[in-house]
N, CA, C and O of each residue as an XYZ file, in Angstrom:
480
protein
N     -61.883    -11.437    -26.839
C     -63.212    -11.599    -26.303
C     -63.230    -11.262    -24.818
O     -62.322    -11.406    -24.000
N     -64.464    -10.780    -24.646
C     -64.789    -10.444    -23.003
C     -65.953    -11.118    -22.484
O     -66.965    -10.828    -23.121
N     -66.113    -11.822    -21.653
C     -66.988    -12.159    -20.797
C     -67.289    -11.927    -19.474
O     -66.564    -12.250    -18.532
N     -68.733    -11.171    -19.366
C     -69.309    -11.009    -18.576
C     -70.452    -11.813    -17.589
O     -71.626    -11.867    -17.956
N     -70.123    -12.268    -16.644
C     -71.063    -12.539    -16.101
C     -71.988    -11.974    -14.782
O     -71.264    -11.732    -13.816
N     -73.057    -11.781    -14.605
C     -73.450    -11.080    -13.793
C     -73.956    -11.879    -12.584
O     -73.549    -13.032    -12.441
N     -74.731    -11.397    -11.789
C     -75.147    -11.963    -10.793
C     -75.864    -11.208     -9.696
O     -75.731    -10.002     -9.904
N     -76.522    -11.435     -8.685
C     -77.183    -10.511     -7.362
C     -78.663     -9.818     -7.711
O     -79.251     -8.985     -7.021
N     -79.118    -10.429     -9.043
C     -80.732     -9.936     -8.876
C     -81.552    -10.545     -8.009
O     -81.174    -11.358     -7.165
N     -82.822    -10.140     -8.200
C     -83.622    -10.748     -7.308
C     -84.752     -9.725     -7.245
O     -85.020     -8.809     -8.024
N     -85.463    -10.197     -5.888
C     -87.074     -9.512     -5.680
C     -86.729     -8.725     -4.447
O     -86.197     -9.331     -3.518
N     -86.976     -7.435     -4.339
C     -86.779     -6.824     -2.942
C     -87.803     -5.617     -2.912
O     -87.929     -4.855     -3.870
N     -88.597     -5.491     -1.619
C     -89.178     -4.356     -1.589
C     -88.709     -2.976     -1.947
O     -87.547     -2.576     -2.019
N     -89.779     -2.352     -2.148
C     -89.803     -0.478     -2.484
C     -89.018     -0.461     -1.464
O     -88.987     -1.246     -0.516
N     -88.149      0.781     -1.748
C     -86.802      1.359     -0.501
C     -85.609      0.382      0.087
O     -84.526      0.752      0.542
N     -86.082     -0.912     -0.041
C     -84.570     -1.977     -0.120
C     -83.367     -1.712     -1.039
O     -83.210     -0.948     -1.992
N     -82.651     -2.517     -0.488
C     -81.243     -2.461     -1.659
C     -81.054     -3.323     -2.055
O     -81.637     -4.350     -1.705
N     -80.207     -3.277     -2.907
C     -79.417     -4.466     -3.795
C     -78.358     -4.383     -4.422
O     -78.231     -3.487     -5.256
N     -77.296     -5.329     -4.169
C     -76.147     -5.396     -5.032
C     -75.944     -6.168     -6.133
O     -75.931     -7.386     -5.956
N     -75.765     -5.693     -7.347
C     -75.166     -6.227     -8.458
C     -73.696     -6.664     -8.617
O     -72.893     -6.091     -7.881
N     -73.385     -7.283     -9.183
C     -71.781     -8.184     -9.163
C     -71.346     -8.113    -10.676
O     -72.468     -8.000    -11.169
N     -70.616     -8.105    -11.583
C     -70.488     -8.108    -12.719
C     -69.266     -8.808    -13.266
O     -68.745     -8.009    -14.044
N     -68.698     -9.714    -13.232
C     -67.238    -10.800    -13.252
C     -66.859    -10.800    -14.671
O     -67.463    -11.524    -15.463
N     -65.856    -10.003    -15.057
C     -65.479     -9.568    -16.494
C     -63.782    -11.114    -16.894
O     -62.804    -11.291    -16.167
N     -64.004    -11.619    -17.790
C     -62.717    -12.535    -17.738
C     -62.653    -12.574    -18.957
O     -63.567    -12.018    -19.566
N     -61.463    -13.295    -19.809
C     -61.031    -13.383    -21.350
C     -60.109    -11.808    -21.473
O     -59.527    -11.349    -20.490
N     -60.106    -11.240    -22.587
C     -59.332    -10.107    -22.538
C     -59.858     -8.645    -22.226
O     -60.219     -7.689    -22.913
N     -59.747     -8.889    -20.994
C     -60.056     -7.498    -19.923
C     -59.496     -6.672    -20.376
O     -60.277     -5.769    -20.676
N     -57.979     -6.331    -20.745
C     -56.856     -6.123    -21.262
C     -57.939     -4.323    -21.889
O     -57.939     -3.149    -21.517
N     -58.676     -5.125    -22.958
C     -59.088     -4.299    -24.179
C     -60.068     -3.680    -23.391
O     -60.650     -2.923    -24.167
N     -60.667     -3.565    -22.073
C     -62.131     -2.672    -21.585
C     -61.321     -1.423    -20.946
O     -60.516     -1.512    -20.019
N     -61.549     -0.706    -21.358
C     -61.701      0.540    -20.503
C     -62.599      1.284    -19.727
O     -62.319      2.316    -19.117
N     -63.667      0.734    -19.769
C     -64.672      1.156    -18.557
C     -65.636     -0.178    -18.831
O     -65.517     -1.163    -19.558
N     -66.740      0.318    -17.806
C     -67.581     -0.818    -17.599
C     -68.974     -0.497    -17.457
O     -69.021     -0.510    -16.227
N     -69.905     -0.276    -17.749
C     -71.645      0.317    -17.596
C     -72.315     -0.730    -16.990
O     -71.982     -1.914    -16.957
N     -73.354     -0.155    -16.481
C     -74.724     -0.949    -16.435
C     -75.383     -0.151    -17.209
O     -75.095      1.004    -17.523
N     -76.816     -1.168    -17.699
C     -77.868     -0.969    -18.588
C     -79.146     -1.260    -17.839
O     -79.008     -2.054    -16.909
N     -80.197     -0.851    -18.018
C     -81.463     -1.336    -17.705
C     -82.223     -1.425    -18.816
O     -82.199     -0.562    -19.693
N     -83.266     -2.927    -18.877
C     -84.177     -2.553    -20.015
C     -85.612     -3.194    -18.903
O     -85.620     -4.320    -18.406
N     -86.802     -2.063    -18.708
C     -87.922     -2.489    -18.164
C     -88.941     -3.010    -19.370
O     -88.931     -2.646    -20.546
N     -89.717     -3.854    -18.806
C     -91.030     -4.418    -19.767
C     -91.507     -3.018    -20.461
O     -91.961     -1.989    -19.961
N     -91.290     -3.302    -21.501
C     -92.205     -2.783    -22.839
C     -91.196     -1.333    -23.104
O     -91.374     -0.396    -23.882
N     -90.193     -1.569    -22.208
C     -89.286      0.017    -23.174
C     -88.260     -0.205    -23.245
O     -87.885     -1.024    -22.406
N     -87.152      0.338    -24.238
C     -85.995     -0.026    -24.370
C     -84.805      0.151    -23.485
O     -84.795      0.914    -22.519
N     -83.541     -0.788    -23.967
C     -82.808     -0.563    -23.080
C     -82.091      0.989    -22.940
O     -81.632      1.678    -23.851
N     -82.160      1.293    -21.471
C     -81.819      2.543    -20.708
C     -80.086      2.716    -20.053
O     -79.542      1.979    -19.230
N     -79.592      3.761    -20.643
C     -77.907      3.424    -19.970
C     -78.268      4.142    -18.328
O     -78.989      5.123    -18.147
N     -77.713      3.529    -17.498
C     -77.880      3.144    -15.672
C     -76.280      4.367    -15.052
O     -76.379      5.529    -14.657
N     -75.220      3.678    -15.166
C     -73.959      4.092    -14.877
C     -72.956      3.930    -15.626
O     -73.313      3.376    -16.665
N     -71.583      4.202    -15.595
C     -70.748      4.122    -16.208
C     -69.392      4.033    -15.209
O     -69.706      4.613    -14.169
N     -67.873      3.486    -15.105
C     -67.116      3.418    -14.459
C     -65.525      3.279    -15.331
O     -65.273      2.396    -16.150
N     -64.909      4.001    -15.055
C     -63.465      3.752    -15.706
C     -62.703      2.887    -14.884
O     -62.233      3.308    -13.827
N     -62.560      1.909    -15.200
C     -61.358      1.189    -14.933
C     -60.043      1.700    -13.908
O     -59.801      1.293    -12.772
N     -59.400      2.576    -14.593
C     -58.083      3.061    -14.158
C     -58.150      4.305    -13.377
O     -57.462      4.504    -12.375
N     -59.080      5.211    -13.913
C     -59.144      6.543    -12.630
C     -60.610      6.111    -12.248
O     -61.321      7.065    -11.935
N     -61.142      5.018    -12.214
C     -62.428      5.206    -11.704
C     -63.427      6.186    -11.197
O     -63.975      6.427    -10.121
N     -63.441      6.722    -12.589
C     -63.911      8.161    -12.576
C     -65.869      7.491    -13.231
O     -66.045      6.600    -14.062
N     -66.669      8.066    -12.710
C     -68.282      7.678    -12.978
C     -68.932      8.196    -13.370
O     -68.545      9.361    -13.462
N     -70.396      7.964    -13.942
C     -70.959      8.821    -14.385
C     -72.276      8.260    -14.489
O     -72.348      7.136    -14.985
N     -73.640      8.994    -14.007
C     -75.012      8.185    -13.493
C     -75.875      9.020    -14.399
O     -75.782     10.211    -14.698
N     -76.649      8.195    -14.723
C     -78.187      8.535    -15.773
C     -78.886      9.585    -14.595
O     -78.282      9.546    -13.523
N     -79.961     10.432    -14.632
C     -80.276     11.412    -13.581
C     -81.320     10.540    -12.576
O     -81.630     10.890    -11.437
N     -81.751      9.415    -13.215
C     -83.040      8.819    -12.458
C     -82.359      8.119    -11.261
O     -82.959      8.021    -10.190
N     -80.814      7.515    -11.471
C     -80.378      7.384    -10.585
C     -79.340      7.878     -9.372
O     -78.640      7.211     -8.610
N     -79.509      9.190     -9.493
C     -78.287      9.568     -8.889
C     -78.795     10.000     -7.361
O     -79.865     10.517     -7.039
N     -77.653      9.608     -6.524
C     -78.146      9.702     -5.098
C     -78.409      8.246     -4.941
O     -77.875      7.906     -3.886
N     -79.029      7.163     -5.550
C     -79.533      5.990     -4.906
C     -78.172      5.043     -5.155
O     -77.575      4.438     -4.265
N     -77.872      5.058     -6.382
C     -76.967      3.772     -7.084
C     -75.735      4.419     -6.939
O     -75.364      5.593     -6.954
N     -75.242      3.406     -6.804
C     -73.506      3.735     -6.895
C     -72.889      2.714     -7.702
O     -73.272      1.551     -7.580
N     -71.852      3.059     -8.623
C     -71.266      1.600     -8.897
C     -69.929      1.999     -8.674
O     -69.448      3.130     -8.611
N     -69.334      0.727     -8.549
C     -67.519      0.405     -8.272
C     -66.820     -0.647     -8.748
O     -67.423     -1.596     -9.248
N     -65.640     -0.629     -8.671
C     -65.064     -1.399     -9.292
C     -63.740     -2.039     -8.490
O     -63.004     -1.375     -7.758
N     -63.533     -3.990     -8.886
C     -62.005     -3.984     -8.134
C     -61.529     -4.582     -9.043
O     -62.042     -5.504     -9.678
N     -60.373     -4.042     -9.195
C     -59.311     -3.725    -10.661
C     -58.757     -5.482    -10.258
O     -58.552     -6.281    -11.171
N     -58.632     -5.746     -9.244
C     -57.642     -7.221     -9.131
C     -58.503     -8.713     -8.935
O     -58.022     -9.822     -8.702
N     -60.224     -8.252     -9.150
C     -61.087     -9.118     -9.094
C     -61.521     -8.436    -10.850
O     -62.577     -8.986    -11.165
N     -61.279     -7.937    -11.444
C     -62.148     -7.645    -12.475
C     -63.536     -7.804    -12.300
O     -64.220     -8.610    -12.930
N     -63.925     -7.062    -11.478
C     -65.557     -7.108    -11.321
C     -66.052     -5.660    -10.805
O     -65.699     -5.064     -9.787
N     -66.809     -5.337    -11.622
C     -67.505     -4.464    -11.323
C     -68.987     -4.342    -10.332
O     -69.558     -5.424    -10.197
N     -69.403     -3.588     -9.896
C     -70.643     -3.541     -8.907
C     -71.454     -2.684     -9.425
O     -71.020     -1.960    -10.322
N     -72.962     -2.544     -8.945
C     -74.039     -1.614     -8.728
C     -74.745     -1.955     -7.757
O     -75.412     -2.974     -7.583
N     -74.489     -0.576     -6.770
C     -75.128     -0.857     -5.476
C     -76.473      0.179     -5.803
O     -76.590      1.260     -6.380
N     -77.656     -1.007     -4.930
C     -78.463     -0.072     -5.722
C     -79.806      0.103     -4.235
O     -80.410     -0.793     -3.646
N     -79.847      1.138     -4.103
C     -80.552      1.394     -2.727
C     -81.913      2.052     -2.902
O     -82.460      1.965     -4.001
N     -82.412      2.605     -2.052
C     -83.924      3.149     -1.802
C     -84.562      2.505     -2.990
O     -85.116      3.316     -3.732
N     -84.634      1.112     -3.403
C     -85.220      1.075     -4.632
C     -87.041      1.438     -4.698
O     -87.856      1.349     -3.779
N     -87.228      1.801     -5.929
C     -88.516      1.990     -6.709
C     -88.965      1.021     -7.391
O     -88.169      0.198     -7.844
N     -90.117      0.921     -7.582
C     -91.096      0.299     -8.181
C     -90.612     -0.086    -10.090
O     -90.462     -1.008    -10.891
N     -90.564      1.046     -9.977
C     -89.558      2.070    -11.371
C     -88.189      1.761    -11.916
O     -87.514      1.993    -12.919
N     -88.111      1.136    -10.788
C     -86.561      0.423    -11.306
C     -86.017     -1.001    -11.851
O     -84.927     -1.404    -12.255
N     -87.676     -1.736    -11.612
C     -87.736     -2.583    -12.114
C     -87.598     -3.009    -13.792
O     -88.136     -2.642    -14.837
N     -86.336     -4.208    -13.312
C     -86.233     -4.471    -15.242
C     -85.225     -5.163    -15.494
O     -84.812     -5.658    -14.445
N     -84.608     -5.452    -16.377
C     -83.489     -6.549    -16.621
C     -81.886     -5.789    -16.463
O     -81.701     -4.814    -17.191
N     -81.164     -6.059    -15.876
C     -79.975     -5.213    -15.495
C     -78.825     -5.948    -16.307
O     -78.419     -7.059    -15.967
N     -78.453     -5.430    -17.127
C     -76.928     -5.516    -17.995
C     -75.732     -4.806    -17.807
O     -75.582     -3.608    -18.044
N     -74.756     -5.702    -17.306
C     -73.583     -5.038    -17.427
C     -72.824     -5.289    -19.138
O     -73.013     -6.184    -19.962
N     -71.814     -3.910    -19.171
C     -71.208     -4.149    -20.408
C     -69.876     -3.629    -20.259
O     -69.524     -2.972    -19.280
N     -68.978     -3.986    -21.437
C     -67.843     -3.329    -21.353
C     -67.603     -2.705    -22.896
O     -68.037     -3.186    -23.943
N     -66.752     -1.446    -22.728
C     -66.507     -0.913    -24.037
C     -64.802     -0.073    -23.936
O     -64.230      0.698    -23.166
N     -64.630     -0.485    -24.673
C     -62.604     -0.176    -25.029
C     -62.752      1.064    -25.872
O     -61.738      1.336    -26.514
N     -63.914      1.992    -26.043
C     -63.667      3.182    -26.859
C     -63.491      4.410    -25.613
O     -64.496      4.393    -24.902
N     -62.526      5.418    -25.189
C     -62.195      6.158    -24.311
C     -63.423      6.995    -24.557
O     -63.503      7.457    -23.419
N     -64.191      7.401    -25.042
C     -64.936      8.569    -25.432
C     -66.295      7.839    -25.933
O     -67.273      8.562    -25.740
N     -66.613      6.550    -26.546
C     -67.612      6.486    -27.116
C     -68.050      6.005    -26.289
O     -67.303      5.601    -25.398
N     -69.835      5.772    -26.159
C     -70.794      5.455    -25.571
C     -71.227      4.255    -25.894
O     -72.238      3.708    -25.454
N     -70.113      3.643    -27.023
C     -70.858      2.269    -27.817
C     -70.161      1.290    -26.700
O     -69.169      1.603    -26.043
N     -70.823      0.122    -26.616
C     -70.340     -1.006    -25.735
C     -70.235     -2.134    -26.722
O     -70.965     -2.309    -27.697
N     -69.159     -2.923    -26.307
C     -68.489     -4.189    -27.173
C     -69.530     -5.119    -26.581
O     -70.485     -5.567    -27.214
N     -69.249     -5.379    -25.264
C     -69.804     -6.996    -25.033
C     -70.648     -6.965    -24.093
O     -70.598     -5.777    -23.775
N     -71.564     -7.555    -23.269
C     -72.609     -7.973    -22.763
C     -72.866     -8.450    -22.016
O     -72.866     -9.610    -22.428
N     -73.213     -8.472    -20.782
C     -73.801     -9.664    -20.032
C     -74.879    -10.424    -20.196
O     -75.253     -9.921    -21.255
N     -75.833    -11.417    -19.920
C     -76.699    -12.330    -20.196
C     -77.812    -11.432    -19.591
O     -78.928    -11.678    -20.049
N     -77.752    -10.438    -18.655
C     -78.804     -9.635    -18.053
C     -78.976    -10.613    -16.474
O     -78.777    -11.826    -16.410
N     -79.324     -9.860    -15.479
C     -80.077    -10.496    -14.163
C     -81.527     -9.161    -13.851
O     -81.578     -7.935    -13.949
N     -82.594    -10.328    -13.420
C     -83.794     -9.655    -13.096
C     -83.863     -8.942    -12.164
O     -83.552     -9.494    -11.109
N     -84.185     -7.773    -12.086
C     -84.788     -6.819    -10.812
C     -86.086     -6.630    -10.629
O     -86.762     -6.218    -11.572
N     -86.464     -6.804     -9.817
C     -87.622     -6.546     -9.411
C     -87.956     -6.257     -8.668
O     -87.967     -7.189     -7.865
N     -88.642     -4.699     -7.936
C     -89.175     -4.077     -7.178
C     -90.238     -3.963     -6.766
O     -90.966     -3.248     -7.455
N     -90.912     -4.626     -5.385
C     -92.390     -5.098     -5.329
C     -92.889     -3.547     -4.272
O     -92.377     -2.956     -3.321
N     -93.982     -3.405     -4.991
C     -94.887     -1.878     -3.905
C     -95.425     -2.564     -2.822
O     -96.049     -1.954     -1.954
C-alpha cells in the first residue's frame, strides 16, 4: 500500500502562485513516478504533470506548461507542484497519485485531493 497525503491548497488571486506538497509513505518501494490530477466543477478529472522518481524525468499536460513545475525529493518521498501565474481556469480539486507501471498512464493510489481556487 501507498499513501498519499497532500497538502498547500488554498484561495489565491489570478497570476499568484502556489505550492502543492504531496507526502507518499507505506511501500514507496513499488511507485515509479508520481502525477498530479485536476478535476474542476462539472468536468472530469484532467492529468496536470507527471515525474519519475529516479531520473526525474517530466512531463506537463499543454494547459500547463511554462506555469507549473513539479519536483520531487527522493529522501523526503514527497513530491511538489509549483504552480504560478495562476488562472481562473485552474481552478479545481488537485490530486496527487502514484503508479508502479514504467509506461502506463494508469495510477494505483490516490490522494484525498486539496482545493484550488483561483479568484478574478
Amino acid at each position: 500500500q501507498v499513501q498519499l497525503v497532500e497538502s498547500g491548497g488554498g484561495l489565491v488571486q489570478a497570476g499568484g502562485s502556489l505550492r502543492l506538497s504531496c507526502a507518499a509513505s507505506g511501500r514507496t518501494f513499488s511507485s515509479y513516478a508520481m502525477g498530479w490530477f485536476r478535476q474542476a466543477p462539472g468536468k472530469e478529472r484532467a492529468f496536470v504533470a507527471t515525474i519519475r522518481w529516479t531520473s526525474g524525468s517530466t512531463y506537463y499536460a499543454d494547459s500547463v506548461k511554462g506555469r507549473f513545475t513539479i519536483s520531487r525529493d527522493n529522501t523526503k518521498n514527497t513530491v511538489y507542484l509549483q504552480m504560478n501565474s495562476l488562472k481562473p481556469e485552474d481552478t479545481a480539486v488537485y490530486y496527487c497519485a502514484s503508479r508502479s507501471g514504467l509506461d502506463s498512464l494508469t495510477y494505483d493510489y490516490w490522494g484525498q485531493g486539496t482545493q484550488v481556487t483561483v479568484s478574478s
